[in-house]
Backbone as CSV, one residue per row, in Angstrom:
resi,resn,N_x,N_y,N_z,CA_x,CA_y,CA_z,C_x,C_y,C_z
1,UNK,-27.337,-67.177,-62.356,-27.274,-67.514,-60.960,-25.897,-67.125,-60.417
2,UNK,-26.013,-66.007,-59.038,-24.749,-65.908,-58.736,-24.405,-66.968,-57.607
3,UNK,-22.775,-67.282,-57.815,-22.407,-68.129,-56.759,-22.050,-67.666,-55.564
4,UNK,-21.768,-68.021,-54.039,-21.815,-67.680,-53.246,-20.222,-67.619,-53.040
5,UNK,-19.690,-67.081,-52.261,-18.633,-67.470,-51.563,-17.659,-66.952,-50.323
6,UNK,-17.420,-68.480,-49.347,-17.493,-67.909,-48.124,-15.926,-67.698,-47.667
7,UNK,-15.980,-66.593,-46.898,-14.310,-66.613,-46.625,-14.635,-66.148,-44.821
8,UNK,-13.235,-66.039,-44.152,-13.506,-66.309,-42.960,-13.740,-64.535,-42.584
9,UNK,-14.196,-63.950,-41.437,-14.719,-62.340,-41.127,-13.409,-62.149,-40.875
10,UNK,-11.990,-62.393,-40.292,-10.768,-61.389,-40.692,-10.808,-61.244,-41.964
11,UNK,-10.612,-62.151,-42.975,-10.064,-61.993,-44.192,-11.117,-60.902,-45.189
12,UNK,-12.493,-60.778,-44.657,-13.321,-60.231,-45.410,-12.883,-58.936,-44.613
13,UNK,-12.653,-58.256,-43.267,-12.144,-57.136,-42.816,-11.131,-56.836,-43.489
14,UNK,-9.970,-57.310,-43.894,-8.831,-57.438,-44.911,-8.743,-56.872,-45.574
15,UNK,-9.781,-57.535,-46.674,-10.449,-56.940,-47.729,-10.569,-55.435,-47.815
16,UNK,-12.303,-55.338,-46.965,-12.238,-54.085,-46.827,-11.597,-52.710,-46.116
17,UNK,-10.794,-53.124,-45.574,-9.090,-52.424,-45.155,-8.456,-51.781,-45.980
18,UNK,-8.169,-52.778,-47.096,-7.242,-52.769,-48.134,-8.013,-51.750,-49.326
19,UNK,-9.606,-51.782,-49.650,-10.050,-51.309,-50.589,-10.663,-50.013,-49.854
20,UNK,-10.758,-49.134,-48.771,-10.854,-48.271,-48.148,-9.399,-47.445,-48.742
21,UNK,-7.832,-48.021,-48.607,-6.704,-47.355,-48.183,-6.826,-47.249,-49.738
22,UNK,-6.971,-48.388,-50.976,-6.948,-47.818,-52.128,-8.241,-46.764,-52.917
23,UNK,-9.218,-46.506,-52.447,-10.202,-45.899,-52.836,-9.405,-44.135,-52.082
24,UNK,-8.408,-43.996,-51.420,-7.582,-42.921,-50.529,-6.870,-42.856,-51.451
25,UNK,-6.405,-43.819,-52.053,-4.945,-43.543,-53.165,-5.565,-42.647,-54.030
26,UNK,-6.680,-43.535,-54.730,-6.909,-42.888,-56.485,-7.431,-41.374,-55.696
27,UNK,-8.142,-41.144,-55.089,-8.281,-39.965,-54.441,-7.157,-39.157,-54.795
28,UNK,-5.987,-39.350,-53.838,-4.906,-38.402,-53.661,-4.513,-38.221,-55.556
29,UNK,-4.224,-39.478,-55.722,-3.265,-39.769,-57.194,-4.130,-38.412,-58.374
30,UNK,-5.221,-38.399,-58.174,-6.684,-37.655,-59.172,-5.985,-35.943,-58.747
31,UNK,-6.129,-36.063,-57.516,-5.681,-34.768,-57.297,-4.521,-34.167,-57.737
32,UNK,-3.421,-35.366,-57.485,-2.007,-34.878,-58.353,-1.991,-34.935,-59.650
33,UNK,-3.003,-35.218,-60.483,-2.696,-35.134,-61.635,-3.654,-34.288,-62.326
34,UNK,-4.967,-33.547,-61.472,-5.256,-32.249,-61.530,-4.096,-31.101,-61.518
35,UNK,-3.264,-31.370,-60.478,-2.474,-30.032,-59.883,-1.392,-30.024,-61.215
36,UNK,-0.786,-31.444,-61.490,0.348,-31.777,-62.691,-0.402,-30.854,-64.256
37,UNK,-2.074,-30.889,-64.037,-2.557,-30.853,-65.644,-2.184,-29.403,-65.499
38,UNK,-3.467,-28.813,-64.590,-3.858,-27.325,-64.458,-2.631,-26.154,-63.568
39,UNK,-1.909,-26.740,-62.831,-0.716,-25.850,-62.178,0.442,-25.178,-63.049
40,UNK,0.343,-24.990,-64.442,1.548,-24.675,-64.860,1.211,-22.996,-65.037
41,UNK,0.392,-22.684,-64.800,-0.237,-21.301,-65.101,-0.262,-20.768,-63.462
42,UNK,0.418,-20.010,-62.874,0.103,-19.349,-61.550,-1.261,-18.786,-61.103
43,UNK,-1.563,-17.841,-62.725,-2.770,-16.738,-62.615,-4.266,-17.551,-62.568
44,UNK,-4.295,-19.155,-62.770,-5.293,-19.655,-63.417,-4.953,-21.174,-62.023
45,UNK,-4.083,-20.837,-61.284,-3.477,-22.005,-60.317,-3.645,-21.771,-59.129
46,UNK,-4.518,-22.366,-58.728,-4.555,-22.045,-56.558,-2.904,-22.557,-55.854
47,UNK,-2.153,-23.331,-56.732,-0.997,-23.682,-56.550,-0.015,-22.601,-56.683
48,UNK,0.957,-22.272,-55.380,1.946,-21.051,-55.317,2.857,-21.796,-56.333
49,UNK,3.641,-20.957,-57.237,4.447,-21.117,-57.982,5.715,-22.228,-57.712
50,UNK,5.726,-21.718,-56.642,6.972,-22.309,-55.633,6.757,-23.733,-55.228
51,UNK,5.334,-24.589,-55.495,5.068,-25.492,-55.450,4.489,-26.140,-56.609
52,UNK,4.351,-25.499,-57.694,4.302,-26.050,-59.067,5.184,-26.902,-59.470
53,UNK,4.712,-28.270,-59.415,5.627,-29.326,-59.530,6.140,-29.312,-61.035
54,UNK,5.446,-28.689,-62.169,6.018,-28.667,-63.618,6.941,-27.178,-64.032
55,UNK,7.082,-26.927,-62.712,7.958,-25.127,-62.584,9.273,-25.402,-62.670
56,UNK,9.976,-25.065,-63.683,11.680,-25.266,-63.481,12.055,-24.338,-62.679
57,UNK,13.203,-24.267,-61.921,13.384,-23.278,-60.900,14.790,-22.884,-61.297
58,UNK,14.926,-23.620,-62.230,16.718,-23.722,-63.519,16.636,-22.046,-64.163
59,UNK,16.078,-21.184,-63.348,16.531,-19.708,-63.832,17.699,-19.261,-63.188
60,UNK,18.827,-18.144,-64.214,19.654,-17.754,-64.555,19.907,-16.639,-63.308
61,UNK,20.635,-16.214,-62.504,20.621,-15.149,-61.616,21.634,-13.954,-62.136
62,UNK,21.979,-14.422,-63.292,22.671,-12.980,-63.674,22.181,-12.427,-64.920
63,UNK,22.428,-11.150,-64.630,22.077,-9.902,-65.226,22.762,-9.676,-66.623
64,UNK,21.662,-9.662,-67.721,21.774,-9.599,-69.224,22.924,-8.550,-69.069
65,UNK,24.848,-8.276,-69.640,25.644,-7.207,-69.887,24.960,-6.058,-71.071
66,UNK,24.082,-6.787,-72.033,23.924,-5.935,-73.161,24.902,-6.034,-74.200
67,UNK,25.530,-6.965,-74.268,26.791,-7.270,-75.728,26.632,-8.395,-76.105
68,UNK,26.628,-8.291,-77.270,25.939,-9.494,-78.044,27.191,-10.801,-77.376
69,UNK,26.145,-11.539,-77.875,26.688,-13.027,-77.678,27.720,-13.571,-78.262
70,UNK,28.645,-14.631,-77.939,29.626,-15.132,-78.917,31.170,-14.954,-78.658
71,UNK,31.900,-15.232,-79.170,33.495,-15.262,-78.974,33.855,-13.872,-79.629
72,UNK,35.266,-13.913,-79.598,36.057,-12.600,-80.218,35.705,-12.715,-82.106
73,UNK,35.504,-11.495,-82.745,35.731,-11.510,-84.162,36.600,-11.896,-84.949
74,UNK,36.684,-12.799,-85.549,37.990,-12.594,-86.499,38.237,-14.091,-85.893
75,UNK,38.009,-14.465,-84.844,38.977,-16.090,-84.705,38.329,-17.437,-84.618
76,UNK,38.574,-18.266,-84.965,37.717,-19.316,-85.537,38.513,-20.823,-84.529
């Protein structure tokens, strides 16, 4: 047997207010964590690179000299 229970018609509008704006969340939240799973790949991503939230953008702007790496020979 279910029980009944009465609450006043703001508080039941309230309610469904509140579970409308969160049924919007998990929405959005689902989507960001589609874009977080599947966006790290450009070629395979409707997401521009430039908005790939798992994209480091920590690249280097200078140009490889071609001499190996490291300090002078001989000094320690």
């Amino acid at each position: 047997m279910e029980e009944m229970i009465h609450i006043q018609r703001s508080e039941y509008e309230q309610l469904i207010s509140q579970q409308e704006e969160l049924i919007e969340l998990v929405r959005l939240l689902r989507a960001e964590i589609e874009l977080l799973r599947n966006g790290r790949n450009s070629k395979t991503s409707s997401t521009a690179q430039s908005h790939d939230i798992n994209r480091s953008n920590a690249h280097s702007l200078r140009k490889s000299s071609g001499k190996p790496s490291g300090g002078q020979k001989g000094h320690t």
